[in-house]
C-alpha positions as CSV (number, residue, x, y, z in Angstrom):
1,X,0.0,0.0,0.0
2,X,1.4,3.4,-0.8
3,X,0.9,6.7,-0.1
4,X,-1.5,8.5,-3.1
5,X,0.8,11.4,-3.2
6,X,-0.3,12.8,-6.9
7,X,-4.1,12.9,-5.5
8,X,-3.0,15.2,-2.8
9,X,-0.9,17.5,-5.3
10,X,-3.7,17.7,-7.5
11,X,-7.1,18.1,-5.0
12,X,-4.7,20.9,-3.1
13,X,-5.4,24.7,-3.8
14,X,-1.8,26.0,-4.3
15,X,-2.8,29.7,-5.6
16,X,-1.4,31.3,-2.7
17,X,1.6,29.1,-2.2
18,X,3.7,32.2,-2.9
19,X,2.0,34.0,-0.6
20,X,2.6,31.5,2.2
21,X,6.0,31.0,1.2
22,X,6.4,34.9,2.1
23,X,4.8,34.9,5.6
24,X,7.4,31.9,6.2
25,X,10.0,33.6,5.5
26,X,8.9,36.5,7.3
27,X,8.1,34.4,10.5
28,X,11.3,32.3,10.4
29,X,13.2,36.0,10.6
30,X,10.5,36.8,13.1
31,X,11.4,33.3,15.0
32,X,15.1,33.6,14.4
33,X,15.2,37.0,16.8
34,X,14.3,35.7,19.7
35,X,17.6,34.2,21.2
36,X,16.9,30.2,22.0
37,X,20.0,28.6,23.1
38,X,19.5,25.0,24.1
39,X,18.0,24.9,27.5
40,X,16.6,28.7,27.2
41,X,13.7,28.3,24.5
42,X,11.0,29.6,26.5
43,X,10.7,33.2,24.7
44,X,10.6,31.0,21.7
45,X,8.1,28.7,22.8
46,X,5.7,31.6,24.1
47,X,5.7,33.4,20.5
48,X,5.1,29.4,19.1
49,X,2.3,29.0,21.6
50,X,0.8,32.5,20.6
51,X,0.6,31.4,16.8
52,X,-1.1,27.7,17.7
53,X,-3.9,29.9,19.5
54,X,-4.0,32.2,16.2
55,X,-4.3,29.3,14.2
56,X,-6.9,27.8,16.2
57,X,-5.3,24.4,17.3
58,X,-6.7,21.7,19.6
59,X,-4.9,20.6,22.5
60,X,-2.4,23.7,23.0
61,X,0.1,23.1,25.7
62,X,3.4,24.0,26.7
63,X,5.1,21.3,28.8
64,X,8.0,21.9,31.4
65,X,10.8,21.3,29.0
66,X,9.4,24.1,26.7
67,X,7.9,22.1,24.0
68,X,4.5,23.7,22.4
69,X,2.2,21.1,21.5
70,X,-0.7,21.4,19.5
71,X,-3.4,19.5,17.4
72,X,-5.3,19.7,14.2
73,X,-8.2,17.3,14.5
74,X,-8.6,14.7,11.5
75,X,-11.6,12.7,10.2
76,X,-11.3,10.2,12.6
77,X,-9.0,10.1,15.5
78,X,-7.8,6.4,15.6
79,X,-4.3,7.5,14.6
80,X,-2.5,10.4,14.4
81,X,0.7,11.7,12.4
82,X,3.2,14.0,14.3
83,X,5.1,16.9,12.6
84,X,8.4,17.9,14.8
85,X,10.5,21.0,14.4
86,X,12.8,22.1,17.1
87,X,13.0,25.5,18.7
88,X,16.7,25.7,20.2
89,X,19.7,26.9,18.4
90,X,23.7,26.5,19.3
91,X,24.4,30.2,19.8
92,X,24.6,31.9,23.2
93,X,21.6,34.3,24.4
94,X,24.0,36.7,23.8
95,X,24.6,36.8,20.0
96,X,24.2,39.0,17.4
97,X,21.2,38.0,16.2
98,X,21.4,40.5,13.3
99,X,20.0,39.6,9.8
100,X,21.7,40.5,6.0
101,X,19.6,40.1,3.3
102,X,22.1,40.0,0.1
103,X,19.7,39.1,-3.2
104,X,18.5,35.7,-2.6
105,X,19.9,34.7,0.4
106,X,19.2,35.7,4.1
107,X,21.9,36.0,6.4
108,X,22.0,35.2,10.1
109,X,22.6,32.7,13.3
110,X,20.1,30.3,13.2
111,X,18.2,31.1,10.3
112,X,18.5,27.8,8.7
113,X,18.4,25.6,11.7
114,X,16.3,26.0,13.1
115,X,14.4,29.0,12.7
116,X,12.9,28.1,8.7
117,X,11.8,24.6,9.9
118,X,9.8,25.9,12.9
119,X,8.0,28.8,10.4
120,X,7.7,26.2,7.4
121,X,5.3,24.0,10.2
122,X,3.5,27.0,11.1
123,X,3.4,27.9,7.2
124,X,1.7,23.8,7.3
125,X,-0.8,24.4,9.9
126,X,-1.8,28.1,8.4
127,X,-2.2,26.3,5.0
128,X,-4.3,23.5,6.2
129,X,-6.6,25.8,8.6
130,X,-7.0,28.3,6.3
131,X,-8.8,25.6,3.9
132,X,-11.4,24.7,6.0
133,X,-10.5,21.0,5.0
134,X,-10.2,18.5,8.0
135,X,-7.0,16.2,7.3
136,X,-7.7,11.9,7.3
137,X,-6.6,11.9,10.6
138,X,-5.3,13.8,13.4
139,X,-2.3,15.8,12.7
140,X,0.1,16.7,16.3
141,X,2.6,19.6,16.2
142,X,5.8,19.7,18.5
143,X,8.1,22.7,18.6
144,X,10.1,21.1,20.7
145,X,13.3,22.2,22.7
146,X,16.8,20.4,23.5
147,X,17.5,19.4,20.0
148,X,21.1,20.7,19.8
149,X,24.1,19.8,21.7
150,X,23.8,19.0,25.5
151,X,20.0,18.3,25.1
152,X,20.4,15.4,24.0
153,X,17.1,15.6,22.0
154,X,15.3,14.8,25.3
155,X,12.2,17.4,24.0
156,X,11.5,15.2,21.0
157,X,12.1,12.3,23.9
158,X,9.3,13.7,26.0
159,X,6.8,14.7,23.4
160,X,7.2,11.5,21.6
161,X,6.9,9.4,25.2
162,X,3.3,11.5,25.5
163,X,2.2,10.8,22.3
164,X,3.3,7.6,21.3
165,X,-0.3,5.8,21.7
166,X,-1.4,7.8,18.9
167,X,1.0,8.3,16.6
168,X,1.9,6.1,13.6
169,X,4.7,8.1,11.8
170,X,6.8,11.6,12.4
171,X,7.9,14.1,10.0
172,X,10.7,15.8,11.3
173,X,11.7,19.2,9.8
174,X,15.1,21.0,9.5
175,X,15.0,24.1,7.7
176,X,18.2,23.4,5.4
177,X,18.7,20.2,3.6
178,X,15.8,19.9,0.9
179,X,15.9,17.3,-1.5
180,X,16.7,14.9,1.5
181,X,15.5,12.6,2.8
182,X,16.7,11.3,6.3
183,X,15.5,7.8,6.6
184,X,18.1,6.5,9.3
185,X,19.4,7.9,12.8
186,X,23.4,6.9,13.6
187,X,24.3,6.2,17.1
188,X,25.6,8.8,19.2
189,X,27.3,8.8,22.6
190,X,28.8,11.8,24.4
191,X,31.3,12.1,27.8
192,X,32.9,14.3,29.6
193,X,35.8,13.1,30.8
194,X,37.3,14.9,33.9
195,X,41.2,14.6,35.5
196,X,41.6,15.5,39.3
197,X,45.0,15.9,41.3
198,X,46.4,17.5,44.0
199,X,48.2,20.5,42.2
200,X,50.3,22.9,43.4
201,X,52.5,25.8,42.5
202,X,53.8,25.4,38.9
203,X,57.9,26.0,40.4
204,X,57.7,25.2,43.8
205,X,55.7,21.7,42.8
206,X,57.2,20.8,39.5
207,X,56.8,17.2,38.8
208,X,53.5,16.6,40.4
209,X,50.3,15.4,38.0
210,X,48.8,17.9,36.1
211,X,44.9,17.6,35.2
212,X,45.6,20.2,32.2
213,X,48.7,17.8,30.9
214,X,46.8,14.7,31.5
215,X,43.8,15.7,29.6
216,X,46.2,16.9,27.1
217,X,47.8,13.5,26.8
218,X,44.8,12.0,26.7
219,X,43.2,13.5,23.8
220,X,46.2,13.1,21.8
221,X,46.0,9.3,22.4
222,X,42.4,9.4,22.0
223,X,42.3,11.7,18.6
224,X,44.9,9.3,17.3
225,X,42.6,6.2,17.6
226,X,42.0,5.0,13.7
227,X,38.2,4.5,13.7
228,X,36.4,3.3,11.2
229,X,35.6,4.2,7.3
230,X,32.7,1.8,6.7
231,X,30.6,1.3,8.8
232,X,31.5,4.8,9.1
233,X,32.3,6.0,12.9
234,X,33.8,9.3,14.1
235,X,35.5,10.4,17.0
236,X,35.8,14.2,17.9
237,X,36.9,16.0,20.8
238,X,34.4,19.3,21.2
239,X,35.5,21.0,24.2
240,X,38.8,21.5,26.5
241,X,38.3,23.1,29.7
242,X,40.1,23.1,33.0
243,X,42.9,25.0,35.2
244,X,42.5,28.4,37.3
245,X,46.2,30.0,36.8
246,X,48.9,30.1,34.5
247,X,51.6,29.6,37.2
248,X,49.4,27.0,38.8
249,X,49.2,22.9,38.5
250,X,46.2,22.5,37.5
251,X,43.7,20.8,39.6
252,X,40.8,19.8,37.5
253,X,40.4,19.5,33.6
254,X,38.0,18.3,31.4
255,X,37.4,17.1,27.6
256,X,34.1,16.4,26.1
257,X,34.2,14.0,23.3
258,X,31.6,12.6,20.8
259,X,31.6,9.8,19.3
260,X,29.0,8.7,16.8
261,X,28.2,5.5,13.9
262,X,26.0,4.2,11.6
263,X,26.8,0.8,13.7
264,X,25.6,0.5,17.3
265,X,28.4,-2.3,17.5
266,X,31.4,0.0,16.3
267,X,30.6,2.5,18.1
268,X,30.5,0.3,21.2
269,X,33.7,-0.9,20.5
270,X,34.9,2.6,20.6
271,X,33.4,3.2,23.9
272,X,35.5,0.5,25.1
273,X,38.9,1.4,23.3
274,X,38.4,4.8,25.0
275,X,37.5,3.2,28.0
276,X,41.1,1.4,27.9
277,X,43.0,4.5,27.2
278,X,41.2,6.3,30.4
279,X,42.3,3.0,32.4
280,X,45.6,3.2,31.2
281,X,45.9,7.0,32.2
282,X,45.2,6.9,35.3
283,X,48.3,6.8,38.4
284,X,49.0,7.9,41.9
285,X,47.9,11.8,42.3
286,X,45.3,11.5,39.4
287,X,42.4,10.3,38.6
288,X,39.7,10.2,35.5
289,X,36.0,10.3,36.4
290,X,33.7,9.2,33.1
291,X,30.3,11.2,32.8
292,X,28.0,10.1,30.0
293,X,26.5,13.4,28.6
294,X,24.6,12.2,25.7
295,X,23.2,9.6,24.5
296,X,21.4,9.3,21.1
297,X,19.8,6.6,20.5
298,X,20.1,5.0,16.9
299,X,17.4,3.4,14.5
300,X,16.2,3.5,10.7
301,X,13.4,2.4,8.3
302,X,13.9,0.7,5.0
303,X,14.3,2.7,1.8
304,X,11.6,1.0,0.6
305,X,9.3,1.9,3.7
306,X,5.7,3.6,2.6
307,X,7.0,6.9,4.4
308,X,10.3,7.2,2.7
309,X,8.7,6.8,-1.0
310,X,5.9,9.1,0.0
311,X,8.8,11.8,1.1
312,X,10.9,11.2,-2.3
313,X,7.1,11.5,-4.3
314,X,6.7,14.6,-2.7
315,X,9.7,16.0,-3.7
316,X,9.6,14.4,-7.3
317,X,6.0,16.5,-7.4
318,X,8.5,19.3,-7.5
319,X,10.9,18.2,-9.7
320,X,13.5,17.1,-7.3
321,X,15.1,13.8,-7.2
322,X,15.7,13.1,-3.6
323,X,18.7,11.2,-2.1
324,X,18.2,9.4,0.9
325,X,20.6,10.4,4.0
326,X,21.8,9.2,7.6
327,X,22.2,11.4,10.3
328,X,21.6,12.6,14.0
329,X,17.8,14.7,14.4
330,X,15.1,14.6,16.9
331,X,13.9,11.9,14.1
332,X,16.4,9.3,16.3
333,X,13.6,9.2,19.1
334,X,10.8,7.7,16.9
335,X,13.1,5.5,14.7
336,X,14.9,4.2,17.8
337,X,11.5,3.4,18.9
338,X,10.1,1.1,16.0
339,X,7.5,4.5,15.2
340,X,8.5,5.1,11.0
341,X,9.7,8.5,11.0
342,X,11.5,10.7,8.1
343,X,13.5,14.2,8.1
344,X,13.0,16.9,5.4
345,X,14.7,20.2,4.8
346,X,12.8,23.3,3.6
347,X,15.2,24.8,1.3
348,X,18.9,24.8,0.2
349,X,21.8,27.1,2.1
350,X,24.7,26.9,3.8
351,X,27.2,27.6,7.0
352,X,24.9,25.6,9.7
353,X,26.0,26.4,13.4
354,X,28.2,29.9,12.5
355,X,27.6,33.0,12.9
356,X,27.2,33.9,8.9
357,X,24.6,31.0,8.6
358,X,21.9,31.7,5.5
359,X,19.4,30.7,3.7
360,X,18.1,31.0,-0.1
361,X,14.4,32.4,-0.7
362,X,13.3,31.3,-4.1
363,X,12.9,27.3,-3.1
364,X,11.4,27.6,0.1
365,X,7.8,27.6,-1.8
366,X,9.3,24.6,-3.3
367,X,9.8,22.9,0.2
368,X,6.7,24.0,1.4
369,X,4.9,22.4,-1.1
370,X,6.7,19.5,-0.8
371,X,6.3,19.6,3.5
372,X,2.2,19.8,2.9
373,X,1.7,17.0,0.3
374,X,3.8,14.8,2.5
375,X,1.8,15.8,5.6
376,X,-1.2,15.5,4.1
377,X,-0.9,12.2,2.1
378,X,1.1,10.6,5.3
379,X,-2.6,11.6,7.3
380,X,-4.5,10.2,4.3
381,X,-2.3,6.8,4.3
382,X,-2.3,6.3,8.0
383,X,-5.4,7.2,8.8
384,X,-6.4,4.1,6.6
385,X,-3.4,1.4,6.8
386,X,-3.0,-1.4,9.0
387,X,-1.5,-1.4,12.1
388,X,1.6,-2.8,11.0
389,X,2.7,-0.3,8.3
């Protein structure tokens, strides 16, 4: 059974998908102003929560992690289809949030993740109220917090745990990245790896351990482990801190390190071979404590699954041959979890997670099209299929 992508496309009143494709753009620059570093969304979530009341949405609810939930009721209410975008971006609160417009791209931190993808689903739910049409079956939106970095996708892992009963597939939106398709979720595990001694002055105690040198030491082994090229598996060291004074042995030091692969079973191995290396480290005077910091869990559907080939018809309804991708999203949760779920981008740009970040306006109309066919026909499919598909 597939999903009846071309009947959507062609019973769909696109006239004013222009227009719409405007007021998303306007709203993602509106959305990318109000600062949202991980674990600070709430401004973000209150201007979300102010546009689900505008729109008219069942079920409105903010939740104590920040995530805006909301509900646009369907035909029937057996199952349900969830549409994710997160809120949170990886800049500080105190950023320069400025925006350059330079012909057509638009400039500016966050514009492209994640700021598009939460004004492309509010773009989907203006759409779909504004027709007056009631989708097959319930629809659930999730602007959802704790996406990036140290959140360790844990909205997406509360909104999906309060949902799950009804939901039979997730659409997971990233505002760069269209034409793909994410289909699979690697593995990802995250530490923080800390080194304690006694310190002392740097002349008086020369010769005693060092938490700054044994980090130091330690990353060298560690970023020298080979790792490996299929199944693909990476190893990166993020973030150094430690020490209090230059003339000082340092009594505490840290490394965070992230290690991610398409192969639950590599990247355990890697675990271990780190392990070893922290094992190995450790002597009279200093000691390693091991702090897991993340942990993302991995899963995938087959290219062949009903979702996936609905996702690559929707884009082929706009003359875009989609590829099909693996990476790390809040689509992890509802893969790790046996739920089908896929991850579409809204338009094409470039610089992700930097401060000249941007975005290109003419195919965001494009993407939007594309994000409401799929929506739509997934509600249409799943309202109807068997429990099993």
């Amino acid at each position: 059974m597939s999903m009846d992508v071309k009947a959507v496309v062609a019973n769909w009143n696109w006239q004013n998908l222009a227009g719409l494709a405007q007021w998303v753009v306007d709203e993602a620059m509106r959305i990318q102003q109000i600062a949202a570093p991980t674990f600070q969304e709430r401004a973000r979530a209150l201007h979300v929560a102010n546009r689900f009341r505008e729109f008219r949405l069942d079920d409105i609810n903010t939740d104590d992690l920040n995530n805006v939930y909301g509900r646009i009721p369907g035909k029937q209410s057996d199952a349900a289809v969830l549409v994710l975008a997160h809120t949170d971006t990886v800049f500080s609160a105190d950023t320069d949030l400025r925006i350059q417009r330079c012909g057509n791209q638009i400039y500016g931190p966050g514009i492209g993740d994640n700021s598009l993808g939460v004004a492309a689903m509010l773009g989907t739910i203006k759409s779909i109220q504004e027709s007056s049409r009631a989708p097959d079956c319930d629809i659930w939106f999730v602007a959802d917090s704790c996406e990036e970095g140290l959140g360790d996708l844990r909205g997406a892992k509360a909104a999906y745990a309060c949902l799950r009963q009804q939901i039979r597939a997730v659409i997971n939106l990233e505002g760069l990245a269209l034409g793909h398709v994410y289909n699979a979720g690697i593995a990802v595990h995250r530490l923080r790896i800390s080194a304690k001694t006694e310190g002392g002055h740097s002349w008086l105690h020369h010769g005693r351990p060092s938490a700054t040198h044994a980090v130091m030491k330690l990353g060298h082994q560690i970023a020298s482990l080979e790792v490996p090229v299929s199944p693909r598996t990476t190893c990166n060291i993020g973030m150094i801190d430690g020490g209090h004074a230059i003339n000082a042995i340092a009594t505490e030091a840290s490394l965070w390190l992230d290690m991610r692969s398409v192969c639950a079973g590599a990247l355990a191995e890697l675990r271990q071979r780190v392990g070893g290396l922290v094992k190995q480290s450790s002597q009279d005077g200093l000691q390693f404590e091991v702090e897991t910091v993340g942990e993302r869990p991995a899963g995938s559907i087959a290219d062949d699954h009903v979702l996936v080939q609905g996702a690559l018809s929707s884009l082929a309804e706009i003359g875009i041959m989609g590829t099909l991708e693996t990476g790390s999203t809040d689509g992890n949760v509802p893969l790790s979890q046996g739920c089908p779920a896929v991850t579409i981008g809204i338009t094409r740009g470039g610089n992700a997670h930097r401060l000249d970040e941007y975005i290109e306006v003419a195919p965001i109309r494009f993407g939007l099209k594309q994000l409401i066919t799929l929506v739509l026909a997934s509600a249409r499919h799943y309202a109807n299929a068997p429990v099993a598909d």
